[in-house]
C-alpha positions in Angstrom: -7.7 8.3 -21.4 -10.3 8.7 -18.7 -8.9 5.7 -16.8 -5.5 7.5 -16.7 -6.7 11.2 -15.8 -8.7 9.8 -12.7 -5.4 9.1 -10.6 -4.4 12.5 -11.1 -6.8 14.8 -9.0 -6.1 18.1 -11.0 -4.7 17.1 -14.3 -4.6 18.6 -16.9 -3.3 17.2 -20.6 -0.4 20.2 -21.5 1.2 18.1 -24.6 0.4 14.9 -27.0 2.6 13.3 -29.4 3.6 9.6 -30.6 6.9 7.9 -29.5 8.2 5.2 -31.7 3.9 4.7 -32.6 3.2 4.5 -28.7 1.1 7.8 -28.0 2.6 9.7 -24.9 0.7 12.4 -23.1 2.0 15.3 -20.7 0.1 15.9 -17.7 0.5 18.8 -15.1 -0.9 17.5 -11.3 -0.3 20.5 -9.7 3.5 21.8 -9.7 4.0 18.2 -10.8 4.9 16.8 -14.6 4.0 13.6 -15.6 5.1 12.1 -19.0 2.6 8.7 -19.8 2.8 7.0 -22.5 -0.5 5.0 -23.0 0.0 1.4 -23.5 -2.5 -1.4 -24.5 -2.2 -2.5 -21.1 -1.6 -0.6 -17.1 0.2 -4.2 -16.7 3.1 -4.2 -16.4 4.4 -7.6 -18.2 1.6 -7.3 -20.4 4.1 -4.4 -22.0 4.8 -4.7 -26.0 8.3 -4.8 -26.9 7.3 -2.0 -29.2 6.2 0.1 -25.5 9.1 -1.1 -24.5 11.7 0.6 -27.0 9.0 3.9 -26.7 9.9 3.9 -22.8 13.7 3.5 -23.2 13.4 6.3 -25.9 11.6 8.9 -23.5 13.5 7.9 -20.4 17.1 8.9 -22.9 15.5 11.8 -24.3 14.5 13.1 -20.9 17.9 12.1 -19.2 19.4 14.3 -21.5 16.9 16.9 -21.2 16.7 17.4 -18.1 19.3 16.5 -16.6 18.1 14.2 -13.4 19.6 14.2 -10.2 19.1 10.8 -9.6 17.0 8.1 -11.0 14.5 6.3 -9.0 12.8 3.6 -10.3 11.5 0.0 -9.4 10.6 -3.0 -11.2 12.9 -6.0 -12.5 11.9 -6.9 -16.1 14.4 -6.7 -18.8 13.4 -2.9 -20.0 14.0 -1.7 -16.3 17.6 -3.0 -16.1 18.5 -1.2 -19.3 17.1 2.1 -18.1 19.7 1.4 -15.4 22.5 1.0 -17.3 22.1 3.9 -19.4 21.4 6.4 -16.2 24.8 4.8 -15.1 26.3 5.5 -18.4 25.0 9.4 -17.7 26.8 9.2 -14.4 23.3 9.2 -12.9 22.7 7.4 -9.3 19.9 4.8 -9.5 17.5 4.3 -6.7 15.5 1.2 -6.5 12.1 1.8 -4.4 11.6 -2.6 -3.1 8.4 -2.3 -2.0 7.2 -6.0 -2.0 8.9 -9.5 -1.0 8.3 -10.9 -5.0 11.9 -10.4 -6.2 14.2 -13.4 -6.1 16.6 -12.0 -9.0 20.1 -10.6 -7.5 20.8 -9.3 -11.5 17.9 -6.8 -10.8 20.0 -4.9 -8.6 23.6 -5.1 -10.7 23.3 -1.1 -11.7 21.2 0.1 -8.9 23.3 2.3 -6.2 20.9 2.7 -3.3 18.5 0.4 -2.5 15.3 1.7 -0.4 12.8 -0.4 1.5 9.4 0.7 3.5 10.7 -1.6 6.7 13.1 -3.3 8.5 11.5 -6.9 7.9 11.5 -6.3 3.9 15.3 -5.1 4.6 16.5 -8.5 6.4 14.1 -10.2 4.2 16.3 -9.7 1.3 19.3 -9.7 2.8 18.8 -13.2 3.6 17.1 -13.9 0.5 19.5 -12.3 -2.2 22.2 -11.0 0.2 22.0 -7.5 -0.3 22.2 -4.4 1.3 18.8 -2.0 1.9 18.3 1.3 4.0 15.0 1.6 5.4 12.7 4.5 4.5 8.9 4.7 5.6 6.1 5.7 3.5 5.7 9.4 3.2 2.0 10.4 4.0 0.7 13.3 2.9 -1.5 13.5 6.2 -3.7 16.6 5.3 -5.3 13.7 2.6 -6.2 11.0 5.3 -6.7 13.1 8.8 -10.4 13.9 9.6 -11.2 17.2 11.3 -14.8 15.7 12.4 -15.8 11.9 13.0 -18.8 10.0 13.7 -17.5 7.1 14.2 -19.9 3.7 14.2 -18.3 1.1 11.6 -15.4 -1.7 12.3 -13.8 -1.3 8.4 -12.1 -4.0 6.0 -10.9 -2.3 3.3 -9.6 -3.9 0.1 -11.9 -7.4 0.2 -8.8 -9.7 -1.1 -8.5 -13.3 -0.6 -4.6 -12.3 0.2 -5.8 -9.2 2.7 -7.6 -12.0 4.6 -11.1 -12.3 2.9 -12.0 -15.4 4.3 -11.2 -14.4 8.1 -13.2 -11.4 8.0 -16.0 -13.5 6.5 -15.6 -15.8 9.3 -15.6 -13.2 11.7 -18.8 -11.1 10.9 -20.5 -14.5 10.7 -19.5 -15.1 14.4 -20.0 -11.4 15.3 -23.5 -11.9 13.9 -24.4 -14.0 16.9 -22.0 -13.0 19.8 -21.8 -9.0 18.9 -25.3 -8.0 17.3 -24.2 -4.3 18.2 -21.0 -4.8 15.6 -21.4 -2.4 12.5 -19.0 -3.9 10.0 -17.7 -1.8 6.5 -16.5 -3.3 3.7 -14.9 -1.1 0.7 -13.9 -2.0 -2.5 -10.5 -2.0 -3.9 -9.4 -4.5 -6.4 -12.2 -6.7 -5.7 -15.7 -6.3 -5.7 -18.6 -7.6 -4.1 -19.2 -9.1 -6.9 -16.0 -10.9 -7.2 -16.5 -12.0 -3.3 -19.6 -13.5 -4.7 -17.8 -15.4 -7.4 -15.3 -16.4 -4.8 -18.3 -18.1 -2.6 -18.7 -15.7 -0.3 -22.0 -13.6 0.0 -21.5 -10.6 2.4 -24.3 -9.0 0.9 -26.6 -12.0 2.9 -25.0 -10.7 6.4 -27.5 -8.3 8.2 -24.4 -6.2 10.1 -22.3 -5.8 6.9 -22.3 -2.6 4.6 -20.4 -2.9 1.7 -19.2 0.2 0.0 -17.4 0.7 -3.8 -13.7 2.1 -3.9 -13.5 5.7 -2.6 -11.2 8.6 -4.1 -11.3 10.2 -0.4 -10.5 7.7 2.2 -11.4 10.4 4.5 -15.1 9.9 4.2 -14.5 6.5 5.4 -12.2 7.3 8.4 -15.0 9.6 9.9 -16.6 6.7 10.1 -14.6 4.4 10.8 -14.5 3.3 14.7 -11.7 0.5 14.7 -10.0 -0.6 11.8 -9.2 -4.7 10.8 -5.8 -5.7 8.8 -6.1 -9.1 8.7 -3.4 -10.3 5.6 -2.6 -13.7 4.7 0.2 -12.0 2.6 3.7 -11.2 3.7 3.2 -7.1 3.8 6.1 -5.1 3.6 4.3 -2.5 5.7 1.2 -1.1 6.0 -0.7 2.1 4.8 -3.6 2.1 5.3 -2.5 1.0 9.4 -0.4 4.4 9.4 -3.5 6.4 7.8 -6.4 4.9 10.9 -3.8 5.7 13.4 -3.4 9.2 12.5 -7.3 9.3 12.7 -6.8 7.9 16.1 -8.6 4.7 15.1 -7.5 1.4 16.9 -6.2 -1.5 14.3 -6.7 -5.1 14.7 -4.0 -7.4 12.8 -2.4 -9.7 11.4 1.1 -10.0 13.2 4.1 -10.6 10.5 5.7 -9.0 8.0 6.2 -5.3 8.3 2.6 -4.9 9.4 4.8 -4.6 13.4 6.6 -1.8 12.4 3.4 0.1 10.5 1.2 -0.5 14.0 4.7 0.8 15.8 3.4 -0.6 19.4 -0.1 0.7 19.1 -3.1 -1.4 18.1 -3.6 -5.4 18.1 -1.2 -8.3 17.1 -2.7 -11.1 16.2 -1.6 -14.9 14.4 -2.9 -15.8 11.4 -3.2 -19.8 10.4 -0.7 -21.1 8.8 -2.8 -22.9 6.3 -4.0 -19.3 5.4 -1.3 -18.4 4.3 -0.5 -20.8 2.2 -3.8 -20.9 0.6 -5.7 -17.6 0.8 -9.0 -18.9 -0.1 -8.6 -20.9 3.3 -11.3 -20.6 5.5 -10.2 -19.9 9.9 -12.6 -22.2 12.4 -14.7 -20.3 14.4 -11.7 -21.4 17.5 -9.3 -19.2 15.5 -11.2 -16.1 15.0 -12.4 -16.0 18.4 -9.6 -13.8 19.5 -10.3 -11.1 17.6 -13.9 -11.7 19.1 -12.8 -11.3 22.1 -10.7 -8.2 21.7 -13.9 -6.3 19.9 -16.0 -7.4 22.6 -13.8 -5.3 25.1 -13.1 -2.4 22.9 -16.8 -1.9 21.6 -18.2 -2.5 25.3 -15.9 -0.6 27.6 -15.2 3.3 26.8 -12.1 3.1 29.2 -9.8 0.9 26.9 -11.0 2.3 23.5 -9.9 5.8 25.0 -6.7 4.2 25.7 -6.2 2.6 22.3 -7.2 5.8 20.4 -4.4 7.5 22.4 -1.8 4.2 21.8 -2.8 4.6 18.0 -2.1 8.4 17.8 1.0 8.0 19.3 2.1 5.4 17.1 1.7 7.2 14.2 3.9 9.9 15.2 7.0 8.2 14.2 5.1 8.4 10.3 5.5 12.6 10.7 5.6 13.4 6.6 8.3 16.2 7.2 10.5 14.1 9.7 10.2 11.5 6.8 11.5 14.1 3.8 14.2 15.0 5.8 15.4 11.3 6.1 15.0 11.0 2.1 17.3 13.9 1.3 19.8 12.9 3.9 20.3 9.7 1.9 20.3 11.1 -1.5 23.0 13.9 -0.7 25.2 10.4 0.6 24.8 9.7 -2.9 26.5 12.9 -3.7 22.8 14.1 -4.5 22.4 18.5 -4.1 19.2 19.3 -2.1 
């Protein structure tokens, strides 16, 4: 129950009951109702087909109560495609949110009416992979949790220490930085791995005098106020980019990785950079000190000469412009309403 209350920063439980034996919870975040029904498992193919038949019976039960607009969903497991069919049976259009390039299943998308993607690489991505048709929508960011009023800036951040968000080339890097930039302070914070897990994985940050590492924070905006340049590094074919949108609207220059939608997330401000093509295909991979050497050299010039990080803080606020929340919205309802949707 705790585990499920902290995503929410002020819930509050307003109803219990039990769905087909699957106990489901109402929670208030804000103006905003949430119906959760706590499962064995926050996985989602770990579901029960018990959980499963619970779901299908709240998703009917609140069709009919309240009536939706529109449906918007994701996912491509058998339950999902049966809540599509019965909003269609309701006369209810379905949205499909494809946030990610792991979908090779054209029958996912048989009842779905719009489909929405966070860039135009994930859009031609699947229109060459399963031939279909996506409109492009960008994240919406809710800016006033991610811009910093006051920064101190001194760190060069990797957040998230993944093998797929480019573990091993950030470990390669400090270990270069070590000896040709002792003035680099580097920032690591947790996400779905820990240091622990690094350490499992081989890898012993901990043992590198310029690296701070950090557990997973609730407010990222403690660690943009200290963040002075940002590192993206993925091995893993990213359909956009967050957390590239949220440094830039802190004015904080990105370094990364240069494929997939990370391009269109960095929107002509930051650093591009290639990625070894042995990385990723294996994550775990490890870049040569030749490879990493670029991004040396780019953090030699932004940590050493005021001029040009000026310039890239300016490039990065810029950039994130184009993300403006309300311009964003707008965009949203414009294609809802061509689904015959009422704002």
């Amino acid at each position: 129950m705790d585990e499920v209350l902290s995503h929410y920063s002020s819930a509050k439980i307003t109803k219990s009951e039990m769905i087909k034996d699957v106990p489901c919870i109402e929670v208030n975040d804000g103006a905003l109702p949430h119906k959760i029904l706590l499962t064995r498992s926050s996985r989602r193919p770990a579901l029960r087909s018990t959980e499963e038949e619970a779901l299908l019976s709240l998703v009917e039960r609140r069709i009919g109560e309240f009536q939706p607009n529109l449906l918007l969903t994701y996912g491509g497991l058998q339950a999902e495609r049966r809540i599509h069919r019965l909003a269609r049976q309701h006369k209810i259009p379905v949205v499909f949110y494809l946030h990610n390039s792991i979908y090779k299943r054209t029958e996912t998308f048989t009842d779905v009416d719009l489909i929405l993607v966070p860039s135009k690489f994930l859009s031609d991505f699947y229109k060459e992979r399963l031939r279909i048709q996506s409109r492009v929508l960008f994240p919406i960011f809710k800016s006033n949790d991610y811009i910093v009023q006051h920064r101190n800036p001194r760190f060069i951040t990797f957040i998230n220490p993944t093998p797929d968000k480019g573990l091993t080339l950030f470990a390669r890097l400090v270990a270069e930085a070590f000896r040709k930039l002792p003035q680099a302070e580097f920032l690591v914070l947790e996400g779905r791995w820990t240091q622990a897990d690094v350490a499992r994985a081989g890898l012993r940050l901990d043992r590198i005098p310029n690296v701070k590492v950090l557990p997973h924070q609730k407010d990222m905006k403690t660690i943009y106020a200290e963040t002075l340049l940002l590192l993206y590094p993925s091995f893993w074919v990213e359909a956009f980019g967050r957390t590239i949108v949220e440094a830039q609207m802190n004015g904080i220059p990105v370094l990364a990785s240069g494929w997939g939608g990370i391009p269109e997330a960095l929107n002509g401000g930051g650093f591009l950079f290639d990625i070894p093509e042995r990385c990723t295909k294996n994550y775990m991979a490890i870049p040569t000190p030749e490879e990493v050497q670029p991004w040396i050299d780019q953090l030699r010039v932004l940590l050493e000469n005021q001029k040009v990080y000026e310039e890239a803080q300016r490039r990065a606020i810029q950039a994130a412009q184009a993300f403006c929340p309300e311009k964003i919205v707008q965009e949203a309802i414009d294609l809802f309403k061509e689904l015959g949707v009422r704002a």
